[in-house]
Each structure stands twice: as C-alpha cells, then as structure tokens.
C-alpha positions as CSV (number, residue, x, y, z in Angstrom):
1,X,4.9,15.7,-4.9
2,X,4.0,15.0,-1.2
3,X,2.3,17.5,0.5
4,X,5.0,19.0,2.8
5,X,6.5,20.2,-0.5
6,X,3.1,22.4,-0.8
7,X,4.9,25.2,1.5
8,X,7.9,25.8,0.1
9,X,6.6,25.2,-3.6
10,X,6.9,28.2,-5.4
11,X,10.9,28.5,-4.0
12,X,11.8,24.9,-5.1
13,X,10.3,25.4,-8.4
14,X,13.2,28.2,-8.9
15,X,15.9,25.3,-7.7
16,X,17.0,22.7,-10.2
17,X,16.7,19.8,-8.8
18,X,18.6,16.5,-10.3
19,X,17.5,12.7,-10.0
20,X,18.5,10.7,-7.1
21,X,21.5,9.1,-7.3
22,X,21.6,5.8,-9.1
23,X,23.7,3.7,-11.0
24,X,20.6,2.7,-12.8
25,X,19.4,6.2,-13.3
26,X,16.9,6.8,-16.5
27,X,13.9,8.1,-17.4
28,X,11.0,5.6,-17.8
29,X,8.9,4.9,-20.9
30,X,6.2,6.9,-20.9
31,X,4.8,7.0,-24.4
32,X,1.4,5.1,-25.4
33,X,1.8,1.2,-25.2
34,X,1.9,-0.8,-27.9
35,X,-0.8,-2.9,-28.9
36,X,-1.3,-6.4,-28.0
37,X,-2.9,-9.1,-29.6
38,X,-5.3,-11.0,-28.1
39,X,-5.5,-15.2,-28.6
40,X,-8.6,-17.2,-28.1
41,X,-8.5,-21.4,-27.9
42,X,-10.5,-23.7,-29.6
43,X,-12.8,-21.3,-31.1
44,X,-14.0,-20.3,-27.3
45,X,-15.0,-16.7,-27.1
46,X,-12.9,-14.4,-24.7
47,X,-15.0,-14.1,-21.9
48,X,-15.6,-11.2,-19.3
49,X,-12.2,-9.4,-20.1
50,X,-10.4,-7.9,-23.1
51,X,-7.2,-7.2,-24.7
52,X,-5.5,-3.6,-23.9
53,X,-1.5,-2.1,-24.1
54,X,1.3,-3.7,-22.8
55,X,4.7,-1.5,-22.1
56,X,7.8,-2.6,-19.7
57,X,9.4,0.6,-17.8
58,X,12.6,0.5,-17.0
59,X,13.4,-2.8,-17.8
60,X,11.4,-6.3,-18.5
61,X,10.3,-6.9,-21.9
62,X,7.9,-5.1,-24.0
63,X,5.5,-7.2,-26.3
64,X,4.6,-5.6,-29.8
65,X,3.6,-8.2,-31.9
66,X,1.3,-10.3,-32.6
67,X,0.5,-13.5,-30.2
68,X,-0.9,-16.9,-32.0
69,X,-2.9,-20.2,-30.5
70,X,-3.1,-23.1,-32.8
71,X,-6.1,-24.0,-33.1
72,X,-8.7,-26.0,-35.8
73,X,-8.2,-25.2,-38.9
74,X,-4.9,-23.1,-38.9
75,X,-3.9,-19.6,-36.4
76,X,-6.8,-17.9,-34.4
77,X,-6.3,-14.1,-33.7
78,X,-8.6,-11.7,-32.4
79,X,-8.8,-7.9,-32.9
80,X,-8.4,-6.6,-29.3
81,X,-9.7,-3.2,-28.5
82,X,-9.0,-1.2,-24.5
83,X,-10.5,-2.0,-21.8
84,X,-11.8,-1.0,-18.6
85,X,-13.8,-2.4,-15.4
86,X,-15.9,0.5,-16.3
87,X,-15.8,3.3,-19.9
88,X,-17.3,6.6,-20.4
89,X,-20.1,7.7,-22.6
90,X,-18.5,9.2,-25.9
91,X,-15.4,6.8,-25.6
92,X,-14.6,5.4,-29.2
93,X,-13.0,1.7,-29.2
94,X,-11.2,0.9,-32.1
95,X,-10.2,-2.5,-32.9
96,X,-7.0,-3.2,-34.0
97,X,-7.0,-6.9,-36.3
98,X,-4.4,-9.2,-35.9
99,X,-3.3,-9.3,-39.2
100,X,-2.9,-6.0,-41.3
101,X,-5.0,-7.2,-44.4
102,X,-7.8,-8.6,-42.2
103,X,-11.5,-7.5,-42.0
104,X,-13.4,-7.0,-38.6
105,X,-16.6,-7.3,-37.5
106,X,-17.9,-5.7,-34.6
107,X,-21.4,-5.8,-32.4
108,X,-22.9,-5.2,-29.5
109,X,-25.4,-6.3,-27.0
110,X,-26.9,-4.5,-24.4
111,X,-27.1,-7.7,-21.9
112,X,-24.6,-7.8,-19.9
113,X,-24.6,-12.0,-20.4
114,X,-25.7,-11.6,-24.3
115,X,-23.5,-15.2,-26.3
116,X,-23.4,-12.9,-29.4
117,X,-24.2,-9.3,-30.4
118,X,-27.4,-8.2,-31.9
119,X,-25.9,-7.8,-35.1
120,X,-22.5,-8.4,-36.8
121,X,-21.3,-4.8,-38.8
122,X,-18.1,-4.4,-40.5
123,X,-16.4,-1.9,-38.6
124,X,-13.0,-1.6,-36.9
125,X,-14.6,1.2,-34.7
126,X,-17.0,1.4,-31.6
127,X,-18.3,4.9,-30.7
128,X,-19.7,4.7,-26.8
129,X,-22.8,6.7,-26.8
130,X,-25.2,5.7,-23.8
131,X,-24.8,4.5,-20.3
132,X,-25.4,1.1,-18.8
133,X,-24.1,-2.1,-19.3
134,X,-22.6,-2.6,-22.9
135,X,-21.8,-6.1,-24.1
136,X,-19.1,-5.7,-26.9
137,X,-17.7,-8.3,-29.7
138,X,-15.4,-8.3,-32.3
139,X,-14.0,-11.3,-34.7
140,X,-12.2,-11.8,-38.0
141,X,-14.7,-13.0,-40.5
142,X,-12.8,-16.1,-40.9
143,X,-14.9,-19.9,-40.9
144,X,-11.8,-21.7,-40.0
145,X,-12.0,-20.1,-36.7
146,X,-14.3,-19.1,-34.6
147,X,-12.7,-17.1,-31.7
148,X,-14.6,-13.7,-30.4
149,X,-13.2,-11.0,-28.5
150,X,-16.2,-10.1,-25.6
151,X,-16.3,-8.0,-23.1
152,X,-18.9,-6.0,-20.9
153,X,-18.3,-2.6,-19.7
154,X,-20.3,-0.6,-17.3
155,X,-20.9,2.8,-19.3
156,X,-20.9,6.3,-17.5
157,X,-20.5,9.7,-17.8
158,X,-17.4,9.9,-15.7
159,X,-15.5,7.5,-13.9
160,X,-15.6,6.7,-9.6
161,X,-15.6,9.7,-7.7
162,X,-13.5,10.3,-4.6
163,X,-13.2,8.2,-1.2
164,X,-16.3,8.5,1.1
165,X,-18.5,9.1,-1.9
166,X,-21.0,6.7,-3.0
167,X,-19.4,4.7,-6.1
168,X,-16.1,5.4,-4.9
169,X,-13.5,2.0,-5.3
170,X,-11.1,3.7,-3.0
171,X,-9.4,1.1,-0.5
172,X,-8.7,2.0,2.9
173,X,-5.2,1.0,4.4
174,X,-7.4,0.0,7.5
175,X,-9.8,-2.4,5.2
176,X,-10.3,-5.9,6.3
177,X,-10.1,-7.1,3.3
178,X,-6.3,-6.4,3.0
179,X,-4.0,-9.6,3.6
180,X,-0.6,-8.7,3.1
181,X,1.7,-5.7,1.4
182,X,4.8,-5.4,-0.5
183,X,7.9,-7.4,0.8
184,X,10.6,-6.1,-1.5
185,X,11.8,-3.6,-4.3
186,X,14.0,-4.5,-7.7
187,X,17.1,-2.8,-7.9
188,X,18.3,-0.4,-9.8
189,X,15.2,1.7,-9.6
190,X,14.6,4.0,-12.7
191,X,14.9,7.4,-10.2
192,X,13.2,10.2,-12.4
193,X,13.9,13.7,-12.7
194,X,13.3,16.8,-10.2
195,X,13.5,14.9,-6.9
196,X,16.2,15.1,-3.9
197,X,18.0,12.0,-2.4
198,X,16.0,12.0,0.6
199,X,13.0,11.3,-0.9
200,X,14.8,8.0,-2.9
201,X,14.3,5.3,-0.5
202,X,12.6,2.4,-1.6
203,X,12.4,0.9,1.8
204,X,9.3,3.2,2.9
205,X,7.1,1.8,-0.1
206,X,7.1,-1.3,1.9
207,X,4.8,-2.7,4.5
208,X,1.1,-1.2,5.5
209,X,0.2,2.3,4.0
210,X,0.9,4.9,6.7
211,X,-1.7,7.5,4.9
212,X,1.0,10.3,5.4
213,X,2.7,12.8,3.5
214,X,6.2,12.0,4.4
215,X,6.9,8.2,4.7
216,X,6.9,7.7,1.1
217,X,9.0,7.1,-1.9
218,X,9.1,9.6,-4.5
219,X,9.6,8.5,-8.2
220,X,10.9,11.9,-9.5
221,X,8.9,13.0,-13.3
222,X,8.6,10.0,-15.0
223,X,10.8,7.4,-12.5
224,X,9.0,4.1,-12.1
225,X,9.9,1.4,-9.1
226,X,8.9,-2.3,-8.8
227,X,7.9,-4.1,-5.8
228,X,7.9,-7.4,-5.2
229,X,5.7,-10.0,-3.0
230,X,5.7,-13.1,-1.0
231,X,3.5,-14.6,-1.1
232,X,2.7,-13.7,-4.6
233,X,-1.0,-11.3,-5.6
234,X,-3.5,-13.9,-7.1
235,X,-6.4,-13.7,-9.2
236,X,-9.1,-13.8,-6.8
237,X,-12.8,-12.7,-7.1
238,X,-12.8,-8.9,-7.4
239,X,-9.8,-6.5,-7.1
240,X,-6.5,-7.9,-6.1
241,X,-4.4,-5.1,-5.5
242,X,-4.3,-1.5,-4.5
243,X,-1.6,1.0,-5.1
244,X,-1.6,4.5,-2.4
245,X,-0.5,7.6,-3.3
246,X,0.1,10.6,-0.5
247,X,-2.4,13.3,-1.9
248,X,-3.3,15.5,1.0
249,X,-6.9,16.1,-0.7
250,X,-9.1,14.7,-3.2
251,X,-7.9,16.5,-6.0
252,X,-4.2,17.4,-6.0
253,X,-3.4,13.9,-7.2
254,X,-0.4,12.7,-9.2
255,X,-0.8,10.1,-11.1
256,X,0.6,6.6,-12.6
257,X,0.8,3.6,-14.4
258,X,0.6,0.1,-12.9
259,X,2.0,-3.0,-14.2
260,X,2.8,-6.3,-13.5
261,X,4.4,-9.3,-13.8
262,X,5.5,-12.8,-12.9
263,X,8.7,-13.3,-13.0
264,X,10.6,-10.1,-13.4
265,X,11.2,-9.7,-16.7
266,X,7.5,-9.6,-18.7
267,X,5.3,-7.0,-17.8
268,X,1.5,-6.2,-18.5
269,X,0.4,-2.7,-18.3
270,X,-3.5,-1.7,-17.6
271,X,-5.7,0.3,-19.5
272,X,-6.5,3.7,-18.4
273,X,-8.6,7.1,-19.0
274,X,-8.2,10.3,-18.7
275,X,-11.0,12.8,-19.5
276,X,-9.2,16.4,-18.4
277,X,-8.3,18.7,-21.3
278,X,-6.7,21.4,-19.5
279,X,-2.8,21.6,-18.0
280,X,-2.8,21.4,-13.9
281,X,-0.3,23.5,-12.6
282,X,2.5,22.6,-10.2
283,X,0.1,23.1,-7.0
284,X,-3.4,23.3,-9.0
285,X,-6.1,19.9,-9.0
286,X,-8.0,18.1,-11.2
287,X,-11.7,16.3,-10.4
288,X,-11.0,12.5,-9.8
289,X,-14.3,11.5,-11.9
290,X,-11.8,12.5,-14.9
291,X,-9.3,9.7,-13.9
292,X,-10.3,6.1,-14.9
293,X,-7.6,3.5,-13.5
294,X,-4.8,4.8,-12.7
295,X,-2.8,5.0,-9.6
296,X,-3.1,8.2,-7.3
297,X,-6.7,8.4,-8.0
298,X,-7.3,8.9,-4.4
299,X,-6.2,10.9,-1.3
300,X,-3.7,9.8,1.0
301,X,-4.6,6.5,3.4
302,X,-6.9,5.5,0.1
303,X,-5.8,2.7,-2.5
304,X,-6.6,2.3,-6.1
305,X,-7.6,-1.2,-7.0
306,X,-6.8,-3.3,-9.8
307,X,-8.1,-6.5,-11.0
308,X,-5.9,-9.0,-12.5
309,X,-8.9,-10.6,-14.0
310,X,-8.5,-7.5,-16.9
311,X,-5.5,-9.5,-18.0
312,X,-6.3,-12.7,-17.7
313,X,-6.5,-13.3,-22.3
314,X,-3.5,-11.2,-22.7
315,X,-0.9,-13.7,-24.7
316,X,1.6,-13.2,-22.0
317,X,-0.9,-14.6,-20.0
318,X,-2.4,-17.3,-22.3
319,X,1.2,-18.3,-23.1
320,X,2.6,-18.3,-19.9
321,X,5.0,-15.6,-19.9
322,X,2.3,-14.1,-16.9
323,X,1.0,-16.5,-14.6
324,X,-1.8,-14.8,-12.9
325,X,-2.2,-16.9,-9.7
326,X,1.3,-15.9,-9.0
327,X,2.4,-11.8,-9.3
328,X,5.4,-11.5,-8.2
329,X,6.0,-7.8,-9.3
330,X,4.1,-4.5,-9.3
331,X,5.5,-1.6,-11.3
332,X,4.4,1.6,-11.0
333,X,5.3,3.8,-13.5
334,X,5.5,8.3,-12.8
335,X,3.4,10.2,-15.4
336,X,5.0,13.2,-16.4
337,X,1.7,15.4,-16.5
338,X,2.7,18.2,-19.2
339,X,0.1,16.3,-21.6
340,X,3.1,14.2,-23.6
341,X,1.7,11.3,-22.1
342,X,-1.2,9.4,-23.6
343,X,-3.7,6.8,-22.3
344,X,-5.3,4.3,-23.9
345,X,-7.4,6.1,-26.4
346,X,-4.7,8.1,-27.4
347,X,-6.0,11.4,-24.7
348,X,-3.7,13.1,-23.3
349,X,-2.7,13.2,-19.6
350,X,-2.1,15.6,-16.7
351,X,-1.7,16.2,-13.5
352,X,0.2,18.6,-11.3
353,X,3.5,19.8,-13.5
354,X,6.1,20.8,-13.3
355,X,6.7,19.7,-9.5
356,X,9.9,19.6,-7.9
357,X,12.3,18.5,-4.7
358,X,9.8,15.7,-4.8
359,X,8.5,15.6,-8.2
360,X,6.7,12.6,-9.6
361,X,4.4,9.6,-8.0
362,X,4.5,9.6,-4.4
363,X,4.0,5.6,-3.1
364,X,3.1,5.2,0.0
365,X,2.7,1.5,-0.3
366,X,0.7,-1.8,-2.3
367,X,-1.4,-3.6,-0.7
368,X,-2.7,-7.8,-1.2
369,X,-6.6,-8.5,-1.7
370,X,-5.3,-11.8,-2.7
371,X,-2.7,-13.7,-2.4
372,X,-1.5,-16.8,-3.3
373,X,-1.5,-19.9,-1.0
C-alpha cells in the first residue's frame, strides 16, 4: 500500500475494491516452494552457495523434481537444505535427500574455509544454535560418488537492520554502484486483488527509483509482475540486483518474493526468513531485523539486494535452463501478509493486511549492480 493511501485508510478498507483490469488477471502462487534438488559434477563439492525453493508465479515453469549429473560411477545427488547470505540463531536446516530411501549425513565446521566438517553424523537435521560463521555439509553416504552440499552462513540473532544503520544492506537509488534499471515488463501481468486501475501501470516500475510514494506500481494482495533487462543482470562479485519498495518509514513495509530467470519461462525463487509471530494490521509495522531477504525490506528510495551467486548450483542453473551471466527477467511476487504464506523454513509471514485501493507490493523500481557486457 503506498503511503498516500495511509490517509484515507480506514474509509477504503470499508470499499471493496476489485483487481485491475486484465485479460491475464489471477492470483499468484503464493504457497511454500517446492523443493529443489541440488547436482554436484565430478564428485566436486558445491562450494560457497546452496540449494533452496524454486516456484514460477504467474506463469514460467515450476521445478519439483529431482535434477541429476552423470557422473563416475552412476547419478550424483545431493540433499539440499535453505539458504541465506546470512541465518538466525535457532534456525533448523533440514536436508531433504535426493532420493526418498536415501541416508544423509550432515556436519559442520566452524571455519568459514573448513574442506570438510569436523565430523560426519547421520542426521537429516541442523538445529542453528550460536552466532558466527557456520561452515555446513551434507552428502549421501554413497562411495560411487563423492559430491557434498557446502555452504557458509554468517549466524545472527536477527537479520540487517534498517537503512542508515550499521549492518544495514539497503541500496540507495543514488548509489554509484548502480549501472542500469529495468527496460521492460512481461505482459499480461498477474494484477492481485484489492487495488484500483490507477495504480496498474507497469510503465512506472521502470527506469531509476524515484523514492516516492506515488510513482509506483502496485501489485494488488498476492499480484506478481516481471521485468525485463537489456542488457541482461550478471553474476558479478557481490549483490547484483536490488528491488525498491515505497515504505514511507522503516517499518510499515510490505513485503515480497523475488525471482528470476533467463529466458522467460524458468524461474528461480530465493530463500527467505521471517522471524515475526504476530499479525500486522492494515496500517500497523513490523521491525525489519525480523525480515531476511525479501523485497520491501527497506523504506522508500532504499533497495534490497540480491545475489545471484545464491543460485548459481541450482539444476536450472547447472543444466542450463538459468544462465546466470545473462537475467533477463526479475519477478516479484506480492505476499499476502494474513500468515498463509510461508518462507523457507516453513514460518509464517506478515505484513500490513488487509490493505486496500492499493493493496499489495508497491515497486518503485530494480536496479543493475551488474550487468552483462
């Protein structure tokens, strides 16, 4: 909801307000993504990045099954667990194996550049229970191959705060460090619910963020629009991409999924956390230390980042389907905040509900940390 709304509030939310007008009108996705499996080559372990959920909104494909890589000695799979640039303490990972009669082994290393965990256990879970840098694998006790899901999280008790504040990843429309923005929108867009036609133009997502509350796109509850770029986001050294909301402070913040592909049709969602266990009202807030990447994290004129680098072992990735030096697409993807909606260890999520006129995800734009030459 965008902040003019704020005013008039509590009459719209006595108004019944329909979708915009589309002839591709529908409801996005919003239920928890289905598992991916995760490949490794030639017995290599999976280095730096993990395996997370992977759902296409209104449209694209979805993957749900398991994704091979011939290698020695017959098919290598790895149990693939969520993951996150940075986890909080009292998170629980569980692995899920790539085949439904296999065993797992899990370990863990507090170096952040450990080859192998202290110690092997067989366990499918990982309960989170200190903070610093946690080195975590997981295999398939199988000699024939010798492929191991790895991954190093940063562990705290809560995730960045808000822009300004030391720790903060919030990107500023003004930084340097941007090179381009979005270029073009897919049509039909999947309008959701509760938002006027005036608000429905996908036009003002493009270009530089004006940090605003009005030249913006609204989704509607649970509406999700994809953007396109040329020249395509790369995977560069850092964060790639940021994604601007409208919030007119640093905790009325609606929030959303991001995903991405490149070429249209096969989309990659990233992980996400939320740690809030209460409902937020239509005009209440939520602390953004509770929000762990997801779009709208921050106040207007500040981006959330994401690194492609998270994806880079996916098997849409590994098999092509993603090519990571070229993103074509960005999808964002309205969360309808009543707590239906899940994140990737299965919490619930909120966020101001039940909004209306301008209900859902407000984009202000996408902005390039890398693109492609």
């Amino acid at each position: 909801m965008v902040a003019l709304h704020r005013a008039v509030g509590f009459i719209a939310l006595a108004v019944a307000v329909a979708a915009c007008d589309s002839d591709g009108d529908a409801r996005a996705p919003l239920d928890a993504a289905d598992s991916q499996q995760e490949v490794a080559q030639d017995g290599a372990t999976l280095d730096d990045t993990a395996v997370a959920t992977d759902t296409a909104a209104g449209g694209g494909d979805t993957d749900t099954g398991a994704a091979t890589d011939t290698a020695a000695g017959g098919s290598c799979l790895v149990p693939h667990a969520p993951t996150l640039a940075r986890i909080h303490v009292g998170a629980t990972l569980a692995f899920t194996p790539s085949r439904a009669v296999a065993a797992i082994e899990v370990g863990a290393a507090r170096d952040a550049g450990a080859d192998a965990p202290d110690a092997w256990l067989e366990v499918a879970e990982w309960a989170v229970d200190a903070a610093g840098p946690l080195r975590l694998f997981a295999r398939e006790p199988d000699e024939a191959c010798g492929a191991v899901f790895a991954h190093t999280y940063v562990v705290a008790d809560a995730y960045e705060p808000a822009a300004g504040e030391p720790g903060s990843t919030a990107v500023s429309r003004t930084d340097p460090a941007i090179v381009g923005w979005a270029t073009g929108w897919v049509a039909p867009v999947a309008w959701g619910q509760n938002v006027e036609d005036s608000w429905c133009d996908p036009e003002r997502a493009l270009g530089p963020a004006e940090g605003t509350s009005v030249g913006v796109t609204v989704l509607g509850n649970g509406g999700a629009l994809t953007l396109t770029f040329d020249p395509p986001i790369r995977d560069g050294d850092g964060d790639d991409f940021a994604v601007f909301e409208n919030a007119f402070n640093d905790t009325f913040l609606e929030l959303a999924f991001v995903e991405v592909s490149s070429d249209g049709e096969h989309f990659e969602r990233f992980d996400s956390a939320y740690l809030g266990t209460d409902a937020v009202g239509a005009f209440e807030s939520h602390d953004t230390k509770l929000i762990g990447a997801l779009a709208g994290k921050y106040r207007a004129g500040f981006g959330t980042p994401f690194d492609l680098a998270l994806l880079r072992h996916r098997p849409a990735a590994r098999d092509g389907r993603l090519d990571l030096a070229r993103v074509t697409h960005v999808r964002v993807v309205d969360i309808i905040g009543d707590g239906g909606t899940s994140d990737s260890f299965g919490n619930a999520i909120f966020d101001p509900h039940l909004t209306t006129g301008s209900g859902g995800f407000d984009l202000d734009a996408i902005a390039v940390l890398h693109a492609a030459e």
